[in-house]
C-alpha positions as CSV (number, residue, x, y, z in Angstrom):
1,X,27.5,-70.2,-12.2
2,X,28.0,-67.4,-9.9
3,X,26.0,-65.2,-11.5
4,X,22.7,-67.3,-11.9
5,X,23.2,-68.0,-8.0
6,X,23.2,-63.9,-7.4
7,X,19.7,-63.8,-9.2
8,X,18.0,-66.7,-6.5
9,X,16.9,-63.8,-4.4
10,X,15.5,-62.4,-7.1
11,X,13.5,-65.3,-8.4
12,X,12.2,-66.3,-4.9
13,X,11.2,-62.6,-3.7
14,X,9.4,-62.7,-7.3
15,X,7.5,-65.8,-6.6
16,X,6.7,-65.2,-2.9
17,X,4.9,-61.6,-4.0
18,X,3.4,-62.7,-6.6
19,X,1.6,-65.6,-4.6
20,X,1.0,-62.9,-1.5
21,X,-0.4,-60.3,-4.0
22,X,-2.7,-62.5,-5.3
23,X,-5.0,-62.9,-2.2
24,X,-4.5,-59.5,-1.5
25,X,-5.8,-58.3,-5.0
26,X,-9.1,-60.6,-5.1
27,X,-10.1,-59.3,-1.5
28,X,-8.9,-55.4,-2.3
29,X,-9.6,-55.5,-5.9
30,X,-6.2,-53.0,-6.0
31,X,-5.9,-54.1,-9.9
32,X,-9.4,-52.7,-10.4
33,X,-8.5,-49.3,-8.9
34,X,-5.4,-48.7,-10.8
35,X,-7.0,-49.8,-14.0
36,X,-9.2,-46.8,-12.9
37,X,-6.7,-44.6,-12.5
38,X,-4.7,-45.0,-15.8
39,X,-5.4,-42.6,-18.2
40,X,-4.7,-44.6,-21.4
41,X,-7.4,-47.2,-23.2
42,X,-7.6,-51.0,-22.0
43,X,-5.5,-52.1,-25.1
44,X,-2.2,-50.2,-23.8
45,X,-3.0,-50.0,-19.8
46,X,-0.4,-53.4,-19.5
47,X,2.1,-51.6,-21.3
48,X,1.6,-48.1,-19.7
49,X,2.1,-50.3,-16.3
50,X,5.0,-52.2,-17.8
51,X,6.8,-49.1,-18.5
52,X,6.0,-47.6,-15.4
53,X,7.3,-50.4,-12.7
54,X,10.7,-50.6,-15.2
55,X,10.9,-47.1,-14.8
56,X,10.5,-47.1,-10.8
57,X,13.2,-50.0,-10.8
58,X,15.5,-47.1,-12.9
59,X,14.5,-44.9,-10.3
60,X,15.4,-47.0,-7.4
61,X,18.8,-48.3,-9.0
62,X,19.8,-45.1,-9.4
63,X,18.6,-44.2,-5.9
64,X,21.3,-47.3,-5.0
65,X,24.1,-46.3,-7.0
66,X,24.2,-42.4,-5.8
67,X,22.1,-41.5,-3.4
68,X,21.4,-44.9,-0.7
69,X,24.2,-47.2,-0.6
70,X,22.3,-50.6,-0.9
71,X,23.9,-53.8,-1.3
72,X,23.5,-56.5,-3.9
73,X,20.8,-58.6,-1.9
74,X,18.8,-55.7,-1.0
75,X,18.0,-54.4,-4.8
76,X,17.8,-57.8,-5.6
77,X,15.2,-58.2,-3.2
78,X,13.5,-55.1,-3.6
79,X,13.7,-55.6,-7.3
80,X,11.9,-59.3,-7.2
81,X,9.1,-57.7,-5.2
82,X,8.6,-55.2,-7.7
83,X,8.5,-57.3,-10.4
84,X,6.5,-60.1,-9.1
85,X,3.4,-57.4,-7.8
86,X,4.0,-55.7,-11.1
87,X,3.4,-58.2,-13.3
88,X,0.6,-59.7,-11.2
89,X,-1.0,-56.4,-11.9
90,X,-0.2,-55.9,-15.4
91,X,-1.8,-59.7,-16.2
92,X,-5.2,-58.6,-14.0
93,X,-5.6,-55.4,-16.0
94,X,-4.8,-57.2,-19.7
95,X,-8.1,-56.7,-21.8
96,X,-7.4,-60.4,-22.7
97,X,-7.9,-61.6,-18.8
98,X,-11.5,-59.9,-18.7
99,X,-13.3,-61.3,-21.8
């Protein structure tokens, strides 16, 4: 039970990006630019993107573990904010969302 509570931070910075980048995306079009700016065909610019934000989450774990000490909260945090503008982008730039 302990360790589904730990991931609530998570979850909730997820959800609250996600629903803030939104907004932000349809005014900025940022999705639009970084489609632009990926040098890979439609079919594999989610997956280039994917692999990208896991890899800045390696990056910043790692950045936590040696470098920054950073508590649990924090890269839980940080990590749900990630992830939640992440995948917003990665569903905007899907071939599948612009037909």
């Amino acid at each position: 039970m302990k360790a589904l509570t730990s991931f609530i931070p998570m979850i909730l910075s997820l959800a609250i990006a996600t629903f803030i980048f939104i907004p932000i995306n349809k005014s900025l079009k940022l999705s639009d630019k970084i489609s632009k700016i990926i040098p890979t065909t439609s079919k594999f610019k989610p997956l280039f993107f994917v692999v990208c934000m896991f890899l800045l989450l390696l990056i910043i774990g790692l950045l936590g573990l040696y470098v920054i000490p950073m508590n649990d909260l924090t890269y839980y945090i940080l990590t749900g904010i990630i992830s939640g503008i992440g995948i917003s982008i990665t569903v905007e730039i899907s071939p599948k969302h612009h037909k």
